[in-house]
N, C-alpha and C positions, 0 to 999 in steps of 0.2 A: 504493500500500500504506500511505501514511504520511496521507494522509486518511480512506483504510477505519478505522486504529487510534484515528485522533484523533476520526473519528464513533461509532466503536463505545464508546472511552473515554465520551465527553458524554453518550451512551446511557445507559450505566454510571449516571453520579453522577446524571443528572438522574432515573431510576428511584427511586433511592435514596433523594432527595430527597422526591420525590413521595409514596413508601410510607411514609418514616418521617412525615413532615407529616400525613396522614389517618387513621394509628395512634398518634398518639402523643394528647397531654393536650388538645389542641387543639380539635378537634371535641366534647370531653365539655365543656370551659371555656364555648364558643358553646354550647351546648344550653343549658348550665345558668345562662349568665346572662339568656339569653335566654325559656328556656320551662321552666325549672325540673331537676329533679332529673334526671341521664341515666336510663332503665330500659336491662334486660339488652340490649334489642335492638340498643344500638351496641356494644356488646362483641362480641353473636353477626356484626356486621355486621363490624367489623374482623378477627376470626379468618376468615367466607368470604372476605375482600380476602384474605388471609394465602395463603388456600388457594389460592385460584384463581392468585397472583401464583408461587405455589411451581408448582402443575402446568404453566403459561403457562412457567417456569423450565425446564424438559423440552424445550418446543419451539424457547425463541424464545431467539437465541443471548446476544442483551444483557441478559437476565432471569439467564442461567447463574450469571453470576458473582456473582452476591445471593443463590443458592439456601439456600445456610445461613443466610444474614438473615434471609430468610423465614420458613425454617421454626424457626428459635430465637427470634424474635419470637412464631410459634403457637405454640411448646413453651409458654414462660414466659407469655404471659397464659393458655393455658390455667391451668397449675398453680398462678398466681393468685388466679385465679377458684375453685379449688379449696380454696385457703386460705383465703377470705372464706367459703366454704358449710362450714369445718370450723370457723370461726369464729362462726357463726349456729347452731351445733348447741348443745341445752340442754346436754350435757356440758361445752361448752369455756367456756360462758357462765356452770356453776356454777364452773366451775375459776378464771376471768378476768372476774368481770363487768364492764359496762360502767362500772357508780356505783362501782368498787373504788378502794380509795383508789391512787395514781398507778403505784406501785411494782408492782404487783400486775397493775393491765389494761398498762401500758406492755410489761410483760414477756409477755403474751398475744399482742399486737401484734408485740413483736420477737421470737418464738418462729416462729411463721409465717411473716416474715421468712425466718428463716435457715433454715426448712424449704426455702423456694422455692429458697433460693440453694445450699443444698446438692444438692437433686435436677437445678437446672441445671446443676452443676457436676459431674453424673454425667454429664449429657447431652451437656458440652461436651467431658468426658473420652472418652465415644463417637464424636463427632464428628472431636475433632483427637487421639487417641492423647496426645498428649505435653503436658502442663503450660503448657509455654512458650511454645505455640501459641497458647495464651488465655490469658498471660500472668497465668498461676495461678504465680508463683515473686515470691520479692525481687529478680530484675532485680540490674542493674550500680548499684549505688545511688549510686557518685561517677560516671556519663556525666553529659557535658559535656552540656547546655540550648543549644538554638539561642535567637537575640532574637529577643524578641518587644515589638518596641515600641521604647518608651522603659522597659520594665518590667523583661524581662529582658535581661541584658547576653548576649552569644555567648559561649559555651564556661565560664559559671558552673556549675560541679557541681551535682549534683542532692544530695549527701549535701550543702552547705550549704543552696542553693535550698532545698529541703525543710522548712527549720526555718524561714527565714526565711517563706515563705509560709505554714506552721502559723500562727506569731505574728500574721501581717499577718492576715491572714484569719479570724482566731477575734478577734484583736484587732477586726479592724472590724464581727465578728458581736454580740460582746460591746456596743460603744457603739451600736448597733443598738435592740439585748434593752434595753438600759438608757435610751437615750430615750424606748421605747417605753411599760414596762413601770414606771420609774424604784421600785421594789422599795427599803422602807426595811431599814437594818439589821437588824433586830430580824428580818423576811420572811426576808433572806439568813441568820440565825444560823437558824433553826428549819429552813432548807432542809441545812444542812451534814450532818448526820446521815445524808441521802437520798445524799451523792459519792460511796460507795463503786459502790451502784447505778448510779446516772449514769453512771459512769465505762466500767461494763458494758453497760449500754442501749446509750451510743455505740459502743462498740467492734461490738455483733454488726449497727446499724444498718448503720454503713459499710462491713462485711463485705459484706452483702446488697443494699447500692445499687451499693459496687464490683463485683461479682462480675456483677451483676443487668443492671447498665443501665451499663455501663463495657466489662468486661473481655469479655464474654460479646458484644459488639456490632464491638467494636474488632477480634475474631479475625477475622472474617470480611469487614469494612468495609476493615482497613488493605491488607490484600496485592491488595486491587483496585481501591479507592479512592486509593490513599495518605494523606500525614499530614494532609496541611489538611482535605481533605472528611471522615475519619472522624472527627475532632479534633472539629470540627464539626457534622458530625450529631448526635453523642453528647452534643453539653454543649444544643445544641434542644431534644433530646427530654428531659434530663432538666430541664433548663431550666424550658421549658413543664409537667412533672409536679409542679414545685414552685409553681404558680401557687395553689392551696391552702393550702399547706403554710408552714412558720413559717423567714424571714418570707415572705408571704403578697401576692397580689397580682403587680403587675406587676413593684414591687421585689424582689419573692421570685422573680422568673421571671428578669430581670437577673442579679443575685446566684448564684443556680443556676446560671446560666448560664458566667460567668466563672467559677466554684467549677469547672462538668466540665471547661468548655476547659484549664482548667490543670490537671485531675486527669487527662484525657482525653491530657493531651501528656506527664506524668510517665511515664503509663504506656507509652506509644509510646518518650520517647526514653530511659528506664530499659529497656523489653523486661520491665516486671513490675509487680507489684501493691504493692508494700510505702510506698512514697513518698502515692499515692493514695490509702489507707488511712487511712496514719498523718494527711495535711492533713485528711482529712475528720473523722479520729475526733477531733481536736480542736473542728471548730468546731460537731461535735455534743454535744463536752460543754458548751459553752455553750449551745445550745439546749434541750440535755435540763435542764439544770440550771435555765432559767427556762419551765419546763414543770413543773419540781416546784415551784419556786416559785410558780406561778402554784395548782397543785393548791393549798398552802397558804392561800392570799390567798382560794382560794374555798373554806375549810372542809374539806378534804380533809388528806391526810401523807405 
């Protein structure tokens, strides 16, 4: 009995593994370095994987326990994809154009956002009845941190951890943005005007990557996975989605990566959302802030 559970377990993880690896940023990264721009067909391909792996969920008993993986993975890139086609509508584009000066499309962009993340957050409200299931509350904000490393010490609270990984991590995004970027004074005074926005941009960003690819992944990964493998999954996938995105590249896939692992385990060993919010919405205000800098340096406000 105790081999049937330990093969059925490796089942488990190594499904999970496999599904999240082929849907996630990965195969679009390969297409696109390789043959150019992905079209809609790997989207249409990964939603039939989705499907087929949800109904194959029905029959085959080590698929069971990913059911809701499955299909909250189809839910959200549908309603994604939904958002990109309400996005291309001449409406949204007179409302947000793409030339608008920074303040203006950024909030186009994180409007969409937090459309997706709120309709998921019907959907997860559907799925698990209760909040705290999908770890939609502020959680125990002083639980103890297990170590991790030489990084974290065993049994350091999360209400100090919390600040102190804010700092480190915006801190180290900041000398990042600034070797990159190296923005003269004069750049940074014309951008100040633009913090109050920034400060908002990040806030509904974080909401929408937490809620999106965190908390909505974590419901259903931790109570059959456990902590390491969902911890893990979750900071891959979003990992690898940041291979684009700023910063960009491999170090931007790194960095992503370490950023979910440690937003990914707030939220496990708090049991909520408030900790993985708050680290992220800071070291999105550093980015967003040399994103409006950057809008300025190239003619833009």
């Amino acid at each position: 009995m105790h081999n049937q559970t330990t093969e059925k377990n490796l089942s488990v993880k190594l499904i999970a593994w496999a599904v999240t690896i082929l849907v996630s940023s990965l195969p679009n990264i390969v297409w696109q370095e390789f043959f150019g721009t992905p079209s809609i067909w790997l989207l249409w391909s990964k939603l039939i994987f989705l499907g087929s792996m949800f109904l194959l969920s029905l029959f085959w008993k080590p698929a069971r326990a990913l059911r809701n993986y499955f299909l909250i993975f189809f839910i959200l890139f549908s309603i994604e994809e939904i958002a990109i086609l309400v996005g291309d509508t001449t409406y949204w584009k007179n409302w947000f154009p793409a030339h608008a000066l920074f303040i203006r499309s950024m909030f186009g962009i994180q409007i969409r956002r937090v459309g997706v993340a709120l309709i998921m957050t019907a959907v997860l409200f559907f799925i698990y009845k209760i909040p705290s299931r999908f770890f939609l509350s502020p959680g125990m904000l002083d639980s103890k941190a297990s170590k991790e490393f030489f990084i974290i010490d065993e049994g350091t609270p999360w209400n100090r951890l919390g600040w102190i990984l804010s700092i480190l991590i915006t801190s180290g995004t900041l000398a990042f943005l600034l070797l990159a970027g190296r923005p003269s004074l004069s750049q940074l005074s014309k951008a100040l005007p633009l913090l109050p926005f920034v400060i908002i941009l990040a806030a509904m960003n974080a909401f929408s990557e937490e809620l999106n690819y965190r908390a909505a992944f974590l419901a259903p990964l931790f109570p059959n996975l456990g902590k390491t493998h969902s911890i893990l999954l979750t900071a891959t996938f979003f990992g690898l989605a940041h291979f684009y995105g700023v910063p960009y590249g491999v170090v931007g896939v790194i960095m992503s990566f370490v950023l979910g692992y440690l937003l990914s385990k707030s939220m496990i060993e708090t049991r909520g959302f408030f900790w993985a919010w708050f680290i992220h919405f800071w070291q999105d205000v550093a980015i967003f802030s040399f994103m409006a800098i950057g809008s300025i340096i190239a003619g833009g406000g």
